[in-house]
FIKOLZA-1660 file (N, C-alpha, C; in steps of 0.1 Angstrom, whole numbers, plus 5000, padded with zeros to 4 digits):
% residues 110
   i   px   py   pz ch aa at
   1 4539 1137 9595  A  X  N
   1 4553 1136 9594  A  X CA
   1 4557 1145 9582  A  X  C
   2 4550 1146 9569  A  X  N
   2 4555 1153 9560  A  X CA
   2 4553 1166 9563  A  X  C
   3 4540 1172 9573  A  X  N
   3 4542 1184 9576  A  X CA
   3 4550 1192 9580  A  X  C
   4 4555 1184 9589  A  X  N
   4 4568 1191 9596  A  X CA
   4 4583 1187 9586  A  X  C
   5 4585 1179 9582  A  X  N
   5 4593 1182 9571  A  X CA
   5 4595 1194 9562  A  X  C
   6 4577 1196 9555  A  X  N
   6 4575 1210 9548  A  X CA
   6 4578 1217 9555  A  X  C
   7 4572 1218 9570  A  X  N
   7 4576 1231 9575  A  X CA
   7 4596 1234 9575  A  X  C
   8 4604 1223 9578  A  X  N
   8 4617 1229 9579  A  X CA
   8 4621 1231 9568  A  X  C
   9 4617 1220 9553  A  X  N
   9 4620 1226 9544  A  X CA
   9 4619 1244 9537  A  X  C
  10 4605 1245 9544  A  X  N
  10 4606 1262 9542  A  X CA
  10 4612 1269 9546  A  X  C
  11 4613 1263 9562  A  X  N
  11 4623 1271 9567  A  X CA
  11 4636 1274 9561  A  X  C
  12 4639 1265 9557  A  X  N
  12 4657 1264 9549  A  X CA
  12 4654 1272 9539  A  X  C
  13 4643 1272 9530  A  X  N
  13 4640 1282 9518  A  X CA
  13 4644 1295 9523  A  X  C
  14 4635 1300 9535  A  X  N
  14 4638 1312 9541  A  X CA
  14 4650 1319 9542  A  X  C
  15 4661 1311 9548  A  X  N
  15 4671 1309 9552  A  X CA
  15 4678 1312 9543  A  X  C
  16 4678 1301 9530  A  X  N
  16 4684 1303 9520  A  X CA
  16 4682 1316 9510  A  X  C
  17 4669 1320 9513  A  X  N
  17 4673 1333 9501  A  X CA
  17 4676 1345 9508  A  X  C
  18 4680 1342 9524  A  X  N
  18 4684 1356 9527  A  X CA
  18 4698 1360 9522  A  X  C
  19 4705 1342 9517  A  X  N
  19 4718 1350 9513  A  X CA
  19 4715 1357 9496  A  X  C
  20 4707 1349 9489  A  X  N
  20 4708 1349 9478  A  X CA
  20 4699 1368 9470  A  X  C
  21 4688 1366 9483  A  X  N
  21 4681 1380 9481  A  X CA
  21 4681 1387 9493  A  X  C
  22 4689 1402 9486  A  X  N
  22 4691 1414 9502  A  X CA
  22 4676 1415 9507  A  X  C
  23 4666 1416 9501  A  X  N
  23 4655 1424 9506  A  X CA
  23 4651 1411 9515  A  X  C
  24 4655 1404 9517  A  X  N
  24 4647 1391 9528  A  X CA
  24 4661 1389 9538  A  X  C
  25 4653 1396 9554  A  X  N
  25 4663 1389 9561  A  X CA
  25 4654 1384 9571  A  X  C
  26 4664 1371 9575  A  X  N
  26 4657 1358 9586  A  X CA
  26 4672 1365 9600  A  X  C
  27 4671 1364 9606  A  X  N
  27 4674 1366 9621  A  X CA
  27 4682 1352 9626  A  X  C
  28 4676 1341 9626  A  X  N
  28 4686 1328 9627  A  X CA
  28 4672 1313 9623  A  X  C
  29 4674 1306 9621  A  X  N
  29 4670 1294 9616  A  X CA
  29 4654 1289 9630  A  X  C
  30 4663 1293 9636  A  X  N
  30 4649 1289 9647  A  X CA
  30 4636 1303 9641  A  X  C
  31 4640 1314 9641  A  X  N
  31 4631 1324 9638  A  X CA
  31 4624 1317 9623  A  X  C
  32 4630 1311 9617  A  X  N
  32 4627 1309 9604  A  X CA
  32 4618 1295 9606  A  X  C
  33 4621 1287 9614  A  X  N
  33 4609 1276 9619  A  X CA
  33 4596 1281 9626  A  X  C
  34 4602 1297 9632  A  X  N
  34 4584 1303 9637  A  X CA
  34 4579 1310 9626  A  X  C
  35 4584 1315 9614  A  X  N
  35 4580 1320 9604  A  X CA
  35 4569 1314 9593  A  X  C
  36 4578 1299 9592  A  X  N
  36 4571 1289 9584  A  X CA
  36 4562 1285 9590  A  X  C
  37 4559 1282 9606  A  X  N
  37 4549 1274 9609  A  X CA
  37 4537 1288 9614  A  X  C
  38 4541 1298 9610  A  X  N
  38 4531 1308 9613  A  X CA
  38 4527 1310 9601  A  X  C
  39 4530 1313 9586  A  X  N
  39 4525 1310 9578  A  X CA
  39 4519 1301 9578  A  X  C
  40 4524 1287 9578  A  X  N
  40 4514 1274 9574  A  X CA
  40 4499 1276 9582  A  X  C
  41 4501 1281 9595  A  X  N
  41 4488 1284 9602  A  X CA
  41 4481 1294 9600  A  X  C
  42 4489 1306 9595  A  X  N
  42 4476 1313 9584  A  X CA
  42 4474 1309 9570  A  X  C
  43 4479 1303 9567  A  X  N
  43 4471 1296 9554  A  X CA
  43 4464 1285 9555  A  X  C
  44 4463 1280 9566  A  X  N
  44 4450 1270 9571  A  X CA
  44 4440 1278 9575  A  X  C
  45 4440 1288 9579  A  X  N
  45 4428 1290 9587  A  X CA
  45 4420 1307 9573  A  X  C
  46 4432 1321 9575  A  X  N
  46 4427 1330 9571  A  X CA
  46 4431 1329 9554  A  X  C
  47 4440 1319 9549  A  X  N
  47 4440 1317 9541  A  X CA
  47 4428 1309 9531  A  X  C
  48 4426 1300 9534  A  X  N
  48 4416 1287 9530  A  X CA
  48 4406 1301 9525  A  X  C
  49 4398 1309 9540  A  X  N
  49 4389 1317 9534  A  X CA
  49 4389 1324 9524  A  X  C
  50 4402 1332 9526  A  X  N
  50 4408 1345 9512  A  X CA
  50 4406 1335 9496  A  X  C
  51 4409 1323 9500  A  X  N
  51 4415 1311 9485  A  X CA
  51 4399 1310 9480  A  X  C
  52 4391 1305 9492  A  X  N
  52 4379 1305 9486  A  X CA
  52 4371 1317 9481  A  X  C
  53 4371 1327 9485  A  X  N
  53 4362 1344 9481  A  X CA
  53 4371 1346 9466  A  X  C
  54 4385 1344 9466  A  X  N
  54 4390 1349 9454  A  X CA
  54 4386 1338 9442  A  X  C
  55 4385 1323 9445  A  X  N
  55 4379 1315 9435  A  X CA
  55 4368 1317 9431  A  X  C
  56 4362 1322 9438  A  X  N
  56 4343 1323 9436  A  X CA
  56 4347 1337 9428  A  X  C
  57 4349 1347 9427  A  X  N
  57 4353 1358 9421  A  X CA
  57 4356 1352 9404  A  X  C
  58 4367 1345 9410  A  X  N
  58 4375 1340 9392  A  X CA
  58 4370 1324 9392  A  X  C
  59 4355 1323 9394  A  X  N
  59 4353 1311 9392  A  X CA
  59 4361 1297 9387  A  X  C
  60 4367 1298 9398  A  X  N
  60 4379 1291 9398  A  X CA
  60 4390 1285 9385  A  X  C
  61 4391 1298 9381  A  X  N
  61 4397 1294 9368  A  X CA
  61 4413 1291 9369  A  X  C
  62 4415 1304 9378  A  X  N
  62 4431 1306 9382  A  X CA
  62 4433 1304 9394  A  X  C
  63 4427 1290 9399  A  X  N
  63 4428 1286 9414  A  X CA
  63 4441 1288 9419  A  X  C
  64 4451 1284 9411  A  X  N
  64 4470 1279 9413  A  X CA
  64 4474 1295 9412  A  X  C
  65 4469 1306 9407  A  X  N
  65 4470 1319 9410  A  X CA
  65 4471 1323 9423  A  X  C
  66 4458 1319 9425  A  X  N
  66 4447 1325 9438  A  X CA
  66 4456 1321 9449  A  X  C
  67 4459 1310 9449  A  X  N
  67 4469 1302 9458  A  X CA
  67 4480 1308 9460  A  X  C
  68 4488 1315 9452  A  X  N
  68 4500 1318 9452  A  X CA
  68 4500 1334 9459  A  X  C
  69 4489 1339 9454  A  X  N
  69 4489 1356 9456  A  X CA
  69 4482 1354 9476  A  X  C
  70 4475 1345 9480  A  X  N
  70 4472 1347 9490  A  X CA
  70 4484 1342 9503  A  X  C
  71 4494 1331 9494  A  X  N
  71 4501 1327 9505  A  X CA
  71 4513 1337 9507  A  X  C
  72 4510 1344 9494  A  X  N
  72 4524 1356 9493  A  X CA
  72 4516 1368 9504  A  X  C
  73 4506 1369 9503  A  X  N
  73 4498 1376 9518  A  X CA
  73 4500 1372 9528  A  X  C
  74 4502 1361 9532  A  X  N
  74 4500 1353 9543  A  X CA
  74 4515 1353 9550  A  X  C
  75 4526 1355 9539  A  X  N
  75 4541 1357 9542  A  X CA
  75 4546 1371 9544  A  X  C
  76 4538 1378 9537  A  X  N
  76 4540 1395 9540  A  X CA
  76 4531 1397 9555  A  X  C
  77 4522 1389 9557  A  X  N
  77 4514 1394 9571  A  X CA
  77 4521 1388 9584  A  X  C
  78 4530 1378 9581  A  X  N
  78 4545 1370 9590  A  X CA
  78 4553 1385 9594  A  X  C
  79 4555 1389 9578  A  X  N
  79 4566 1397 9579  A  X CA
  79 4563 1410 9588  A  X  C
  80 4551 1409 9591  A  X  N
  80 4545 1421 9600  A  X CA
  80 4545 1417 9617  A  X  C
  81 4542 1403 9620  A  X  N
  81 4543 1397 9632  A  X CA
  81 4556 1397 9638  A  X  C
  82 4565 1400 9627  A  X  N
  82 4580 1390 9633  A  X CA
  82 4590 1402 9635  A  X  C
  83 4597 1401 9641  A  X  N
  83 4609 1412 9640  A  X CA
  83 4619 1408 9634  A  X  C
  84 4623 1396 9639  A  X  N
  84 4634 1389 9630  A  X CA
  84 4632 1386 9620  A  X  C
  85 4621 1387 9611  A  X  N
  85 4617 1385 9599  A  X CA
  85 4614 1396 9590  A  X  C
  86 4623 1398 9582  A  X  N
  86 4619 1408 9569  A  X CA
  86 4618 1406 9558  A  X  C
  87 4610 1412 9549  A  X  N
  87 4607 1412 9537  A  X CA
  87 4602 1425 9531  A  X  C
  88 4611 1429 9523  A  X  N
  88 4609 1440 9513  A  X CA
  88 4602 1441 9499  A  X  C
  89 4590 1442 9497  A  X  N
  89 4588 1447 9489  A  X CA
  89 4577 1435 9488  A  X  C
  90 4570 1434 9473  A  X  N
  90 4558 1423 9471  A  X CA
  90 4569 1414 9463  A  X  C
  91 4575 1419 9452  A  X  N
  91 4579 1407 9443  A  X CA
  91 4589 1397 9451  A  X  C
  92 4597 1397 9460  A  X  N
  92 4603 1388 9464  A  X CA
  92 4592 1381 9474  A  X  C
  93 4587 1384 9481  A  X  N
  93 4573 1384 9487  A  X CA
  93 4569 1369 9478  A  X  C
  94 4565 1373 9464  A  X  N
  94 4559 1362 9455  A  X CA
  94 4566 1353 9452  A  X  C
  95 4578 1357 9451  A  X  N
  95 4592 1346 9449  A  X CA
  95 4591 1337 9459  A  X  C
  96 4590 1342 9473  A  X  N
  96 4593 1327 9482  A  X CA
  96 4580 1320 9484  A  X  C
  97 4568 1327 9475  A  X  N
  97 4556 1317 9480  A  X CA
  97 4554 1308 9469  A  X  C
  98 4563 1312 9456  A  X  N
  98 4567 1300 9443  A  X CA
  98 4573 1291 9450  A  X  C
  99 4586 1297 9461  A  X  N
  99 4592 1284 9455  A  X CA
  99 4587 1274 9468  A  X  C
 100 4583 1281 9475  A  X  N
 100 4578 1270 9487  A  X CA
 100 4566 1265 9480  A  X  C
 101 4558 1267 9471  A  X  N
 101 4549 1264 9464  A  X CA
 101 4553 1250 9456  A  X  C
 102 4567 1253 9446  A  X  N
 102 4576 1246 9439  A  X CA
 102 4577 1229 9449  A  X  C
 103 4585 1233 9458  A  X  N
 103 4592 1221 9473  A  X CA
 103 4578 1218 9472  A  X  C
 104 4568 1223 9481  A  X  N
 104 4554 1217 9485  A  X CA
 104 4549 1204 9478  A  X  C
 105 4552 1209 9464  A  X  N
 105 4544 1198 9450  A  X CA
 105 4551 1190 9451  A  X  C
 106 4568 1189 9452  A  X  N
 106 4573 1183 9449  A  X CA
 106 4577 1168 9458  A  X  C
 107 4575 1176 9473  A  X  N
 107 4573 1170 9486  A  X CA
 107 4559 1158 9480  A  X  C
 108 4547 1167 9480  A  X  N
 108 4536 1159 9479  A  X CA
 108 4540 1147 9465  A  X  C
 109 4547 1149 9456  A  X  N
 109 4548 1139 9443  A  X CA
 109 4560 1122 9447  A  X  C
 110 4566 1125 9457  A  X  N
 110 4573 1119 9464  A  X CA
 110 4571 1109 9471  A  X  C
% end
């Protein structure tokens, strides 16, 4: 149940910074529920591995790093699946994998 919660909550993230930042545009809210749950499924699957090679690398010092720079991969490689989905550039890229990062924690402390 909380899965799918995170997932809409992302979605709305999506959503929401397309007004707030030009370089990200969502297409309409449904596109933005296939965005989010296509990320969350590459970060289960091709993520997990990337998270693990890059910890073993930085012997897991900057795990919460490692995390952030692969799901901002995992949302730029969305941005390549989707048509209705765009995203310009890396640093907003990293912006929405903070703040879904941010919701996530905050979901889970709840």
């Amino acid at each position: 149940m909380s899965w799918i919660i995170e997932l809409l909550l992302n979605a709305a993230i999506l959503v929401g910074l397309t007004y707030i930042m030009p370089s990200v545009k969502v297409r309409s809210f449904g596109t933005a529920i296939l965005v989010a749950l296509v990320i969350s499924l590459l970060s289960v699957t091709v993520g997990l591995i990337l998270q693990f090679v890059l910890n073993i690398f930085t012997l897991f010092l900057l795990s919460a790093l490692v995390r952030l720079i692969v799901t901002a991969l995992m949302i730029k490689l969305a941005d390549k699946l989707f048509s209705g989905f765009e995203v310009r550039g890396f640093l907003p890229v990293f912006i929405i994998a903070l703040i879904m990062a941010v919701v996530g924690t905050l979901l889970e402390r709840m």
